[in-house]
N, C-alpha and C positions, 0 to 999 in steps of 0.2 A: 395653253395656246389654242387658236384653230387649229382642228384638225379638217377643215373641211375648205375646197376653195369649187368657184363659179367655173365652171368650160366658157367663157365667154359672153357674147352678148345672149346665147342658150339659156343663162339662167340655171342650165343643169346644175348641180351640183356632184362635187364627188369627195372619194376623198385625197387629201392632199399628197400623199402618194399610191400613185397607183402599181397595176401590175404586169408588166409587156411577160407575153404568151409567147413569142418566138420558140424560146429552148424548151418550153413541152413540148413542140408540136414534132420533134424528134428527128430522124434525117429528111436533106432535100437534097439531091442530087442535080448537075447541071452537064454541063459538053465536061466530056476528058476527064469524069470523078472529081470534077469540083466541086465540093459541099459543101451547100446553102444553110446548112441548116447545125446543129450543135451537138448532136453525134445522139447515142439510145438514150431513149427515155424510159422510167419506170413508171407507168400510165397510173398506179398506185397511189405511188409517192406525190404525183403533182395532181392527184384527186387530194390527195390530203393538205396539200402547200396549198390549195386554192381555198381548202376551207381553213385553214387556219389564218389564210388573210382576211377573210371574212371574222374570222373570231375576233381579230383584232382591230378591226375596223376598217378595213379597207372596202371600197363600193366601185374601184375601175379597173375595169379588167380589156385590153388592149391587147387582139391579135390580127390575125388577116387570114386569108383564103388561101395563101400561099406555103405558110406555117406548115409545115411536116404535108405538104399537100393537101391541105384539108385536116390535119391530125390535131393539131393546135385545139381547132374550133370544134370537134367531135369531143375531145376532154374536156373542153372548157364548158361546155354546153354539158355534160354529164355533170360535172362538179354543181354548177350553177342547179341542176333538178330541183324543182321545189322551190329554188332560191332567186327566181327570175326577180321578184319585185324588190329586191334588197341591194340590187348594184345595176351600175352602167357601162354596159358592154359598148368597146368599140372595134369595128374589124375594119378592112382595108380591101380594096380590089384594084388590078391592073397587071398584076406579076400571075400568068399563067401557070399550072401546073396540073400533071395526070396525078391522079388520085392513086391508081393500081401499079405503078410504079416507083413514083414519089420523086418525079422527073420533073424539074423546073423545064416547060414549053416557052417560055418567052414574053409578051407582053400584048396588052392587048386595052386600048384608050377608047375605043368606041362606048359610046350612048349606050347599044342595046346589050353589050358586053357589060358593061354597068348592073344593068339590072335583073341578069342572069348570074352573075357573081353574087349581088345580093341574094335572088332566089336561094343558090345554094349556099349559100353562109344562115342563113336562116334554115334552111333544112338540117344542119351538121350543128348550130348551136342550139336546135331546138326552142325556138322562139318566134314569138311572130313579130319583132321588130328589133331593131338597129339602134341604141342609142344616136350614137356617133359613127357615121362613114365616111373612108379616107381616100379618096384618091394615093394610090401608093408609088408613082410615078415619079421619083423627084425631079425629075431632069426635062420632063414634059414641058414641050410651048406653052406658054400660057395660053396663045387662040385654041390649041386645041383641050386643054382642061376648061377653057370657056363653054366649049361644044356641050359640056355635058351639063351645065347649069341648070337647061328646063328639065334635063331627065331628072336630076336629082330632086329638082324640086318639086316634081310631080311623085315622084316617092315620097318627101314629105307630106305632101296632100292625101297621100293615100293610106298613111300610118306606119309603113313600112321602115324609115328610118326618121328621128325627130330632129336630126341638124346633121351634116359634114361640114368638112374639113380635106385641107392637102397634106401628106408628109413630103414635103420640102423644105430642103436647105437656103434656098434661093426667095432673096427679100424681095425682089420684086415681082416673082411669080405671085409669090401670098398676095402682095399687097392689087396685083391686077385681078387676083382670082375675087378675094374679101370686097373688093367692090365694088363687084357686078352678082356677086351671088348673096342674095336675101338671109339665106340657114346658113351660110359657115361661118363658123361661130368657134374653132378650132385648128393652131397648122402644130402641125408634129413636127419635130425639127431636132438636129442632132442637138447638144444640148450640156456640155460638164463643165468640172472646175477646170479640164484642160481646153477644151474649145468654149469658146463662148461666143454666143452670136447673136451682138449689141443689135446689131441692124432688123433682126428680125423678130428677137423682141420691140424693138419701138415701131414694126410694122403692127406686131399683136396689138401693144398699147393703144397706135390711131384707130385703127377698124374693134376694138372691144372684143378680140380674139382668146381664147384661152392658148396657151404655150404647153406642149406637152410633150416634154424634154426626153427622149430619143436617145439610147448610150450615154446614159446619167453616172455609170460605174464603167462607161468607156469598156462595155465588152468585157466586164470583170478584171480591167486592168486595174481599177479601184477598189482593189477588194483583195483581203490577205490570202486570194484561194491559191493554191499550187497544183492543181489537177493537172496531170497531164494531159495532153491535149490531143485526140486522136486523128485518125487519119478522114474520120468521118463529120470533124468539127470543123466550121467554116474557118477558125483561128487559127488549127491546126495548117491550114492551108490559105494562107490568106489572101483573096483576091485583090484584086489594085488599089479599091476603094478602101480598105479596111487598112489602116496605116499602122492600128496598137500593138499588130505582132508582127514576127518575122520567124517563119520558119519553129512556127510552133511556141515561140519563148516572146515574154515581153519585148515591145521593139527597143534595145537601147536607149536612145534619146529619150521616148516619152517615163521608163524606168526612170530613168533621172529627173525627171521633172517628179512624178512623183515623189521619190524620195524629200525632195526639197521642200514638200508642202505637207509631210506626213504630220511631223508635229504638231502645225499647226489648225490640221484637220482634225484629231485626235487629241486636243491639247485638253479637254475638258471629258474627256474618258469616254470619247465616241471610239468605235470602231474605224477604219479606215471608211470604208463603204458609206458607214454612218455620216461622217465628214462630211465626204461628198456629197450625200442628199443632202445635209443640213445649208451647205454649200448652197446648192440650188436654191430651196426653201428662200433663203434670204437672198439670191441674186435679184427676184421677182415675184410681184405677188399674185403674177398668173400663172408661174408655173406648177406643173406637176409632173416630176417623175416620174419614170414606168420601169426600174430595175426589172430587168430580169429574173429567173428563177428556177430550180428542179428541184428544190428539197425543202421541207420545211421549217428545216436551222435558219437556212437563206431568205425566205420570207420572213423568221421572227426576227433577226439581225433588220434587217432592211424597215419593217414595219414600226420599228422600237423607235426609229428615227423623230417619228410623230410625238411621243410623249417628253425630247430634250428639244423637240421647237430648231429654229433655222439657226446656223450657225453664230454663235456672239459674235459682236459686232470688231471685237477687239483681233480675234483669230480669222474673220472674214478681211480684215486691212492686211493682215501679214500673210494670208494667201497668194492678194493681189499684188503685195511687193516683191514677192517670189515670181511670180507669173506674166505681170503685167508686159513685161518686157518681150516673154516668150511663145505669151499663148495664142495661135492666130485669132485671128479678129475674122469678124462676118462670116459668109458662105463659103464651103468647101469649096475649092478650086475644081 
């Protein structure tokens, strides 16, 4: 099978699944010990899960600025040493944070805030360009992610980054941003076999966007892990937006939903997780998953997905009979 799919009308290439940097990037703290971020990391161990994506073919690696406060992209940029010309890095700006604290500050949509994010996102991944940059805003007016079209594009001219993109849920923010901006050429977007979101794939579809699916293992709901979840893990503590847990434990109802589709995610001797991405794989041929990560089992489970190809066509229809009825449609409310 391909292992390799286009970012869009970019032309990039990567490969077909990629790798979201969130959980290295280690704790983020907010108001009232709310944590943003996926509890300690062993900076070791996700030196080593980053190259062993690499061994196995992987070339997209996906964090932001915000990641353990800058932590994310400080490991990721270590890993990547020497290995700059071998993969396409994408990172994100908008979601403030101190660095010396590791204290989410709040949000920040300006033009010249843009390109001081970049600044240090390139200083901490050691590089001197951006594949792909994200607006990490979702909820953002479109007039105001319009603002920043000429900044961005004047970083492209300047080599600093070679195309953006928004992480938004919302079809018709993409579809007003994609058609005034020249280089985006990518929208990040929640993305699994529980949420599926028809609408903004056939936004990607009209504008020649690449889809790069966002909670593809729903937060490790999709995936046989049972870690307990601590008090420093965003799960463990779940904010409003994050509906997969409750109080630390899978939410009930989406529990059930998975049970219901485990066989047929697994029926040809994938992993659960496996499923899932194979799932993806064949929902769309522009997407690509960005599973998460902290160890290296978890990247070669997740990476393996590439060599059984997207899910048969037979166990992808008995998904949808299970689901169809259940799974919301389009944008997060």
């Amino acid at each position: 099978m391909t292992t390799t799919r286009k970012l869009g009308r970019s032309g990039i290439e990567v490969s077909a699944i990629g790798m979201g940097c969130w959980a290295i990037g280690g704790p983020l703290w907010g108001d009232e010990g709310q944590p943003y971020g996926w509890g300690e990391v062993d900076d070791e161990e996700s030196v080593r899960a980053v190259h062993a994506a690499l061994d196995h073919g992987v070339t997209f690696f996906d964090t932001a600025s915000n990641y353990g406060a800058g932590h994310s992209e400080r490991v990721l940029g270590r890993a990547l040493a020497g290995r700059r010309d071998r993969v396409v890095i994408a990172t994100k700006f908008g979601h403030t944070a101190e660095e010396a604290t590791r204290r989410a500050t709040g949000t920040d949509h300006r033009p010249e805030y843009a390109v001081a994010s970049l600044e240090g996102s390139l200083r901490r991944l050691g590089t001197d360009h951006v594949d792909l940059f994200q607006l990490h805003l979702n909820d953002l007016a479109p007039a105001l992610a319009l603002d920043l079209v000429d900044t961005l594009e004047a970083q492209v001219g300047k080599g600093t980054i070679r195309a953006y993109g928004w992480s938004t849920d919302h079809p018709a923010s993409a579809a007003t941003f994609a058609a005034a901006a020249p280089h985006c050429t990518a929208i990040q977007h929640e993305q699994s076999v529980l949420r599926d979101n028809a609408d903004l794939l056939a936004v990607c579809e009209e504008y020649d966007l690449g889809s790069i699916a966002r909670g593809p293992l729903a937060m490790g709901l999709l995936t046989a892990a049972t870690r307990s979840l601590g008090a420093d893990d965003v799960r463990g503590r779940a904010p409003d937006w994050l509906e997969w847990f409750a109080d630390g434990q899978p939410a009930p109802q989406w529990a059930e939903r998975v049970a219901g589709v485990r066989a047929a995610l697994t029926a040809d001797g994938r992993t659960l997780a496996q499923g899932a991405l194979g799932w993806l794989l064949a929902r769309s041929p522009r997407t690509v998953p960005i599973p998460g990560f902290r160890t290296v089992a978890q990247v070669e489970e997740n990476v393996a997905t590439l060599a059984r190809g997207p899910l048969p066509a037979d166990a992808y229809a008995e998904v949808e009979r299970h689901l169809a009825d259940l799974r919301p449609a389009g944008a997060r409310a």
